[in-house]
C-alpha positions in Angstrom: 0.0 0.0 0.0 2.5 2.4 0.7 4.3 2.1 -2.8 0.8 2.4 -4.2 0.4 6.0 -2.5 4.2 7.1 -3.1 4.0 6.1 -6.9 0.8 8.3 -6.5 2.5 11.8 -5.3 5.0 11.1 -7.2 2.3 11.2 -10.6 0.9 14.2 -9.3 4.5 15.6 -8.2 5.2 15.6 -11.9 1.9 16.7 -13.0 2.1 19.5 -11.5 5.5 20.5 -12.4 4.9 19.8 -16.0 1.8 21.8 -15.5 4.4 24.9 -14.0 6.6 24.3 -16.7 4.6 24.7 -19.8 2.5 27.2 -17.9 6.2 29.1 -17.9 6.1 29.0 -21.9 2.7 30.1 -22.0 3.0 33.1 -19.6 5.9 34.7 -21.1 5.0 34.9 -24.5 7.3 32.5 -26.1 5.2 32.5 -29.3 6.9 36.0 -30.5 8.9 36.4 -33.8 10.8 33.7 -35.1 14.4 34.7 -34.3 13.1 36.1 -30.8 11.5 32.6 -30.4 14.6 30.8 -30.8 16.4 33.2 -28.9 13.8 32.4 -25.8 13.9 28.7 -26.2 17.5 28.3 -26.1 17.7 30.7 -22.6 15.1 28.5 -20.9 16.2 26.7 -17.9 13.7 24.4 -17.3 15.8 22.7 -14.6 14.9 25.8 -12.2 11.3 25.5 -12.0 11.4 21.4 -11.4 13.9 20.2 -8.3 15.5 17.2 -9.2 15.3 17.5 -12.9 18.5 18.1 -15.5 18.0 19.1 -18.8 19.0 16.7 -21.8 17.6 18.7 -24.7 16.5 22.4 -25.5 17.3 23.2 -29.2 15.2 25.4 -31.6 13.8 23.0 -34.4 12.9 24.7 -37.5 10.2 23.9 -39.7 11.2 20.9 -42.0 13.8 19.5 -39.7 13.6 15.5 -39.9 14.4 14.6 -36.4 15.9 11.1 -35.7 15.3 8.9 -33.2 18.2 6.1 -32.8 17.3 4.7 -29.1 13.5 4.1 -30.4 13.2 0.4 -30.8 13.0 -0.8 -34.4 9.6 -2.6 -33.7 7.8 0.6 -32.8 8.6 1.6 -36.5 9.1 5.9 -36.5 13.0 6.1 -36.2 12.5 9.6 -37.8 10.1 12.6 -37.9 9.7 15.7 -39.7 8.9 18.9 -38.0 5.8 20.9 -39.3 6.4 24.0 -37.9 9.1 25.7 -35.5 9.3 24.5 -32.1 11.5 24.4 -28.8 12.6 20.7 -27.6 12.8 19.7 -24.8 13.8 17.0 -22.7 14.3 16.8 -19.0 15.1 13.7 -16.7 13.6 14.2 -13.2 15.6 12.1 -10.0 12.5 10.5 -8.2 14.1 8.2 -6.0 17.9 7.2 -5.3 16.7 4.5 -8.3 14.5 6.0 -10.0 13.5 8.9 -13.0 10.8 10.0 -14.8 12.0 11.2 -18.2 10.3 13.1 -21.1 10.0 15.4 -24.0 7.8 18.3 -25.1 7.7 20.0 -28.3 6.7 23.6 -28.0 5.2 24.9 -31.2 5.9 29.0 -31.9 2.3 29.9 -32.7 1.4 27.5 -29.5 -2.2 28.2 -27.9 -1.3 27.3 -24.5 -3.2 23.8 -24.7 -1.1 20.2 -24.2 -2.1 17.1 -24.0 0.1 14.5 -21.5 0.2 11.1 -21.7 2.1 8.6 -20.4 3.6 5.1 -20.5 5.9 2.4 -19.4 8.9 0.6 -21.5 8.7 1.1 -24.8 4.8 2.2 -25.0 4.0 -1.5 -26.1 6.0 -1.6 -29.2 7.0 -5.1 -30.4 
């Protein structure tokens, strides 16, 4: 029972720094001009608004950019993608435990409403 309620705060731990972080984006007008968009994406520091987490990946993405993906497994066939429009990458890994991380990615479009959509999974989201 007790892993059952820590796995629990830790899911809403994460929600609601996910929810802070792209909150962040939304808030400080991120969707601006294209170079001042890159410029903002590359200066965020995600890192600061979730303890525990370290950054893997901010890059500006233009539009057209195929993005590989080498450590997807082959069965779960999209070992590239290409970008539609501009975004800012990201990728953070967040220290739960002394053996355990969440990690994930979020693709923040320039002309971006405000609205995401989270979803989660274990291994290899049931690929093979």
């Amino acid at each position: 029972m007790m892993i059952v309620a820590k796995s629990f705060f830790l899911t809403e731990m994460f929600r609601t720094s996910l929810v802070l972080l792209v909150s962040h984006f939304a808030l400080t007008g991120i969707a601006a001009a294209s170079s001042a968009f890159k410029e903002k994406c590359l200066a965020f520091e995600p890192e600061r608004y979730i303890r525990g987490a370290t950054r893997n990946v901010l890059q500006h993405v233009p539009a057209g950019t195929n993005l590989t993906f080498p450590d997807n497994d082959a069965t779960c066939g999209r070992a590239s993608q290409i970008v539609s429009v501009d975004l800012c990458r990201m990728a953070l890994e967040i220290r739960t435990t002394r053996t355990s991380k969440i990690s994930f990615e979020a693709w923040l479009p320039e002309d971006w409403s405000g609205r995401f959509l989270a979803t989660g999974n274990g291994g290899i989201d049931g690929c093979k």
